[in-house]
Every structure is written in structure tokens, then in C-alpha cells.
C-alpha positions in Angstrom: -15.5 5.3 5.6 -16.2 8.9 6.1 -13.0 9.1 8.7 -10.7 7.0 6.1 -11.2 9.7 3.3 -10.6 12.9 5.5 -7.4 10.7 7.3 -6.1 10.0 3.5 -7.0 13.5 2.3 -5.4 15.0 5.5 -2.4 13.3 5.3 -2.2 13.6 1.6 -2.2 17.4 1.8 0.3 18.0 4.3 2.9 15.9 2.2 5.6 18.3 0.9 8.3 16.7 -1.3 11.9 18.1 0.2 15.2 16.4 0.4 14.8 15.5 4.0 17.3 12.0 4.0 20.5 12.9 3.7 21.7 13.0 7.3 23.6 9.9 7.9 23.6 7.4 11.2 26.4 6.6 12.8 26.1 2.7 11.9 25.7 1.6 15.7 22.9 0.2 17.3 20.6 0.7 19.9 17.9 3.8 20.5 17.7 6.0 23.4 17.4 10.1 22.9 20.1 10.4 20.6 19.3 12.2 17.3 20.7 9.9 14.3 19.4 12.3 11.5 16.5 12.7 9.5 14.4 9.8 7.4 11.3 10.1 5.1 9.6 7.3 4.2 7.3 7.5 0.6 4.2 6.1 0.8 1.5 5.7 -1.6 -2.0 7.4 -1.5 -4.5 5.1 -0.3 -2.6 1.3 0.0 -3.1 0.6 3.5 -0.4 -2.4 3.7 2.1 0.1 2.9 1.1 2.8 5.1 0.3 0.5 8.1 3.9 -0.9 7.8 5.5 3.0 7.4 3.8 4.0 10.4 5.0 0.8 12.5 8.7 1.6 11.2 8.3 5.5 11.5 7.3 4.1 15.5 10.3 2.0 15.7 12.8 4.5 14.2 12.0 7.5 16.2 12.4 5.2 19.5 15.8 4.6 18.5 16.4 8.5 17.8 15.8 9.0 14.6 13.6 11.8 13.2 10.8 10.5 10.9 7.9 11.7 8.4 5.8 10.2 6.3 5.6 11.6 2.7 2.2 10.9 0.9 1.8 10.7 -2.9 0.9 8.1 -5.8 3.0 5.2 -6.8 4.7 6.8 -9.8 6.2 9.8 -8.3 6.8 8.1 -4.7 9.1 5.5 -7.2 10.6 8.8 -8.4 11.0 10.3 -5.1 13.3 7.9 -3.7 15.4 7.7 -7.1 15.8 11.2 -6.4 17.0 10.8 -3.2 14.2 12.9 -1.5 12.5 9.9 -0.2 14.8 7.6 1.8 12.9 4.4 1.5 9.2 3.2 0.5 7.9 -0.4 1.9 5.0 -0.9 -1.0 6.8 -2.1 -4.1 5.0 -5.4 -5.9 6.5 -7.7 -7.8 6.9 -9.8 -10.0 4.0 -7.6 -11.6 2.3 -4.6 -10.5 5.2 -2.4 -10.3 7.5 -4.2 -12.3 7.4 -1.0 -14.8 8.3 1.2 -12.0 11.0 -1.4 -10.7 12.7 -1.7 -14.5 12.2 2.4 -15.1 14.5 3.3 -11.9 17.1 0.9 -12.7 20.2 1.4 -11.0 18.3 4.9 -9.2 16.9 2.7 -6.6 17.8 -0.2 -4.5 15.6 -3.2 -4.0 15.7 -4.7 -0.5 13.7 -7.4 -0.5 10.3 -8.8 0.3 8.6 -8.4 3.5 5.2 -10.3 3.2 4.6 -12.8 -0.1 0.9 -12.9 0.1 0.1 -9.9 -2.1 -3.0 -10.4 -5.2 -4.5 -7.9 -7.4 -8.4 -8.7 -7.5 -11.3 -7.6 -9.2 -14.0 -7.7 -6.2 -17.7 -7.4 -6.2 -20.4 -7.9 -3.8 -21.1 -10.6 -2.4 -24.4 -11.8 -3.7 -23.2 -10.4 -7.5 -24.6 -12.8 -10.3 -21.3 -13.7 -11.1 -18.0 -15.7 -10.1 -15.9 -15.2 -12.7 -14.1 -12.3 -15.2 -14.7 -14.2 -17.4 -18.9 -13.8 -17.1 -18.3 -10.3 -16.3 -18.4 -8.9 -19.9 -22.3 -10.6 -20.5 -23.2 -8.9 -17.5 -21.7 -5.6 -17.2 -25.2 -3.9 -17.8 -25.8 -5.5 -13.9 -23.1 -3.4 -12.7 -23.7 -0.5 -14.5 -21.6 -0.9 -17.5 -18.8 0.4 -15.5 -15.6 -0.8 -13.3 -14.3 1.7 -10.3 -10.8 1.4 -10.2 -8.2 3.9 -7.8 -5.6 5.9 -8.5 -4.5 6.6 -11.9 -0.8 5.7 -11.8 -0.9 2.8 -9.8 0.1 -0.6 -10.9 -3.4 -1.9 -10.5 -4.2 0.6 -12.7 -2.0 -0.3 -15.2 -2.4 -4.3 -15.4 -6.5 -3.3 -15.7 -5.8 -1.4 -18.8 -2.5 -3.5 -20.2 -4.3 -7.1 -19.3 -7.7 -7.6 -17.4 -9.6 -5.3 -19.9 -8.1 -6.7 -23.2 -8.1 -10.4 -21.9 -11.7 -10.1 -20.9 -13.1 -8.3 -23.5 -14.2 -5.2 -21.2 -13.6 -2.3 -23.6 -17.2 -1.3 -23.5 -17.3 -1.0 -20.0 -16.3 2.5 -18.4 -13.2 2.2 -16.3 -13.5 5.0 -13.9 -10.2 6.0 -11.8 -9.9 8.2 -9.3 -8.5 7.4 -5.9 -8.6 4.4 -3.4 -11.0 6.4 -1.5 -13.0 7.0 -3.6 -13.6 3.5 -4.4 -14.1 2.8 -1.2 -16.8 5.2 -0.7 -18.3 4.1 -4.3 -17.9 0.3 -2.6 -19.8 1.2 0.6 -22.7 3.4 -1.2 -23.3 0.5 -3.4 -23.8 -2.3 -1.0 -25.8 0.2 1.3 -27.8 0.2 -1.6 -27.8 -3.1 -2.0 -26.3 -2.7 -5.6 -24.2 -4.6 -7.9 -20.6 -3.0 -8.1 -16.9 -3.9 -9.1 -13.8 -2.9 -8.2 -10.3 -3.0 -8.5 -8.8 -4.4 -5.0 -6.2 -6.2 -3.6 -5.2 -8.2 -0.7 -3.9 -7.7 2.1 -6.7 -4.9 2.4 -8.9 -4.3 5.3 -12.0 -3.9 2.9 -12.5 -7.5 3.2 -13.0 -7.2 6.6 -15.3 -4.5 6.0 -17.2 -5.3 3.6 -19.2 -8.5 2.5 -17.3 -8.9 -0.7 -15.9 -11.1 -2.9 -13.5 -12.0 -5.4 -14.2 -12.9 -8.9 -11.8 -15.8 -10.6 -9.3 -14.6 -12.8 -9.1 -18.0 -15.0 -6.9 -16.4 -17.6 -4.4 -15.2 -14.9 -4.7 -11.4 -16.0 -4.1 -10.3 -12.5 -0.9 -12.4 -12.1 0.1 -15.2 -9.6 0.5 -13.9 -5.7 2.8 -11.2 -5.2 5.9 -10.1 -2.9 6.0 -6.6 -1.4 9.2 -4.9 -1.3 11.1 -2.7 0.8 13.2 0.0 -1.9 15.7 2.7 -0.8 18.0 5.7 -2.4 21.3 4.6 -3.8 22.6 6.4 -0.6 20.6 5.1 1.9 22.7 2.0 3.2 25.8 4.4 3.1 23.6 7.3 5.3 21.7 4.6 7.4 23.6 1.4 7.8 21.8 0.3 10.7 18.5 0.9 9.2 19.5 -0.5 6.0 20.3 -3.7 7.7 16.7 -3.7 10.2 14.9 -3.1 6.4 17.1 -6.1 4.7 16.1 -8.8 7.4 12.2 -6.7 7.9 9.2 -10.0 7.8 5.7 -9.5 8.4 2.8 -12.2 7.6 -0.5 -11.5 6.9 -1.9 -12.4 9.8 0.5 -9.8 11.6 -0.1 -7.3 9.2 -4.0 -7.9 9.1 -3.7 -7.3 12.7 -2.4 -3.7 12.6 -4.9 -2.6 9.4 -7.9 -3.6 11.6 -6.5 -1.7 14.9 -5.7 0.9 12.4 -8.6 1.5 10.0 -11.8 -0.6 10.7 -13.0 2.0 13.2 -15.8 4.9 13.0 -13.7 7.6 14.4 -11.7 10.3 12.6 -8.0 9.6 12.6 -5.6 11.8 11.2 -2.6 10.2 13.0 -2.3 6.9 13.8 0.7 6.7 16.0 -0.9 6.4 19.3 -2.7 3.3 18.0 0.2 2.0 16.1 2.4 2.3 19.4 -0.6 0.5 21.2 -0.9 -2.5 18.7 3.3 -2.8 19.5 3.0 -3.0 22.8 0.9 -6.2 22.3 3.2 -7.4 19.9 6.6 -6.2 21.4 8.4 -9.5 21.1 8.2 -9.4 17.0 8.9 -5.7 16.9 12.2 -5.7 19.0 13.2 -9.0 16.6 12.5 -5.9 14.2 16.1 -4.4 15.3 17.9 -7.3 16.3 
């Protein structure tokens, strides 16, 4: 846990918002050492889906010569950053619900591309031996969890559907709902079960903490959280003119679950310190080359 909060951190402070996308391709195909201009991808603080998938598409992008960085900040302002045009694309928008704000308050500023994996849930988790199942018990027993709920970041769409729906539907006003940051969750998730202490959270899957962690979700009867989810692929208004080629690899982009499970685990379920995760990105396509050159086909 220690190694994901320095690698978030890391990253996190060496993110500098510039107008790095406006080099254009020339619309051909094919890699080699060419250089086809310069792309920044957004990616939010501490969503691991979103930042595995911009690291396997910042690999695939500077094989076939283009210059690539990855641009770290929450959900709100990466939304703004591409309108703005100084983020190129992000690959971590949800709908129909967790970012549906963000989606409708960029209208006409950014340009939705799609879906790449339709297995995305907000969740409430807890451990696994909590007292409870259910939201709906959660209220009765929120002096077992310490009266309070540990949520992440602040702007983030979780975030928002806790405050707008879960906490109203289920009558948890008295409870505190901290915010802070995915990793601190995370660390707040591990010191708790260490301890062998009730805790909830605010989660989501895909997310690697299941793997982690002995965890699990509680029922959400009343549908607060929302049905399963789509994550999308968004761009600038210029991008498809700037990047044609890339624009059309994005358009047709699929991963499942399992795939995408795959690379988290490689990727974050590990005791070492990572502050880059390209070498073990570029490892985890060489096992999987035959999907990832269908990537640019």
C-alpha cells in the first residue's frame, strides 16, 4: 500500500497542465521512429482502470512514434482539461451516472468516443466479516463502523452520487463522510482490517482492492449507486482533426474485465515501489500482443 501512495503522489506532483496536443499526425498508419507530434492523456488521481489503460495506450502510441505523457489530476479539472484543449484525450469517463454531470457540463467542449469496458459499479465495500449485508442495515449500525464512511477524492463522481443519493436514500446524514483521496482510503482500508476493524468505503469495480483485500460489497436495494456502468474514452474537439489515426484506434478501443484485471494486478498488487510502470506495462503486452496489435488494426 505504502508503494501505491508514494507512486500516486509521485506521479501526481510531477503533472504540469500545458497545452501539449496540438501537433497533428499525418493520418497514416503504422509506427516505426517517426515522430507524429505530441499527445497528453488526463488521467484521474487515484482510479486505477483509467490509469492502467493510459499507460497501455501511452505504450502503444510512442511505438508508433508518437510522444506521450501522462497528466495527473482529479476528475473535474481532467474533464476541463481536455475541453480546453490541453489534455488530448482521457479513457475514465462513466456513464450513464457517475460523471454524467461532467459529461452534460462540457457539452459540445468535448467529444465522447465511446465505451471501452461495460462492467463498471460504484460500491459501498466493507470488510468481510462486517455485521452487515446491506445499506440499507448500515444506518442502525454505523456506531460498528465508527459513525463514519471514508470516501476519495472530493470531486469525483463517486463523491458526488454519495452525497446526491446513497446518503439521503439511506438515511446516513449522521454518519461523517470523510474525503480525501483514493489513497488514502486505501491506506484507511488496509489499517482497519490489519486491525481487524469494521470499516466502509466508497469503491468501485474494476479495482484491484478486491484482489487485495478480503472485502465485500454491501447491497444497494434501493439502486442509489446505479445499474453497471460504461467507461468512456473522451477527446478535444480537435483531436480527430490533429490525430486521425488515433482517433480511429480510440473509436474501435475494447477491453474486458478480465483483460483489464489482468494488467491492474501486474501493475499494482505488488510490495515494491513503482513510480513508472512502463516496463511492466510493456511486459504484460508482450504476453498479450495478439489483442494489443488488434489495438491498431
Amino acid at each position: 500500500m505504502k508503494k501505491r501512495i508514494l507512486a500516486v503522489a509521485a506521479m501526481a506532483t510531477a503533472a504540469v497542465l500545458g497545452v501539449t496536443g496540438c501537433s497533428g499526425d499525418s493520418g497514416g498508419s503504422g509506427g516505426g521512429s517517426e515522430d507524429k507530434g505530441d499527445i497528453t492523456i488526463g488521467v484521474f488521481n487515484g482510479w486505477p482502470e483509467g490509469e492502467a489503460a493510459s499507460y497501455l495506450w501511452k505504450s502503444i502510441l510512442e511505438d508508433k512514434g508518437y510522444n506521450v505523457s501522462l497528466e495527473y489530476a482529479d476528475a473535474g479539472p481532467v474533464f476541463a482539461g481536455v475541453a480546453s484543449g490541453d489534455y488530448d484525450f482521457a479513457l475514465d469517463g462513466w456513464l450513464p451516472l457517475t460523471h454524467k454531470k461532467y459529461f452534460e457540463q462540457f457539452e459540445g467542449e468535448i467529444v465522447d468516443l465511446g465505451a471501452w469496458n461495460e462492467d463498471a459499479k460504484l460500491t459501498f465495500a466493507v470488510n468481510a466479516d462486517a455485521p452487515i449485508d446491506s445499506l440499507e442495515e448500515l444506518a442502525a449500525n454505523a456506531d460498528k463502523f465508527g459513525n463514519k464512511i471514508i470516501g476519495i477524492e472530493p470531486g469525483a463522481g463517486l463523491t458526488m452520487t454519495t452525497k446526491d443519493a446513497v446518503i439521503p436514500e439511506y438515511g446516513l446524514e449522521d454518519m461523517e463522510y470523510i474525503t480525501s483521496s483514493t489513497p488514502a482510503m486505501l491506506a484507511e482500508l488496509k489499517k482497519a482490517l490489519d486491525a481487524d476493524e469494521n470499516i466502509v468505503v466508497t469503491l468501485w469495480r474494476p479495482h484491484w482492492a478486491y484482489d487485495a483485500f478480503d472485502i465485500k460489497d454491501l447491497e444497494d436495494p434501493k439502486k442509489a449507486l446505479g445499474e453497471a456502468e460504461s467507461i468512456h474514452t473522451f477527446t478535444s474537439t480537435g483531436f480527430e482533426e490533429d490525430f486521425s489515426e488515433v482517433n480511429e484506434w480510440l473509436s474501435n478501443f475494447k477491453m474486458d474485465s478480465d483483460l483489464l484485471f489482468s494488467l491492474e494486478n501486474v501493475m499494482y498488487n505488488t510490495d515494491e515501489e513503482i513510480k513508472d510502470y512502463t516496463p511492466i506495462v510493456e511486459d504484460w503486452i508482450a504476453e498479450n500482443q495478439d489483442y494489443v496489435d488488434g489495438l491498431t488494426k
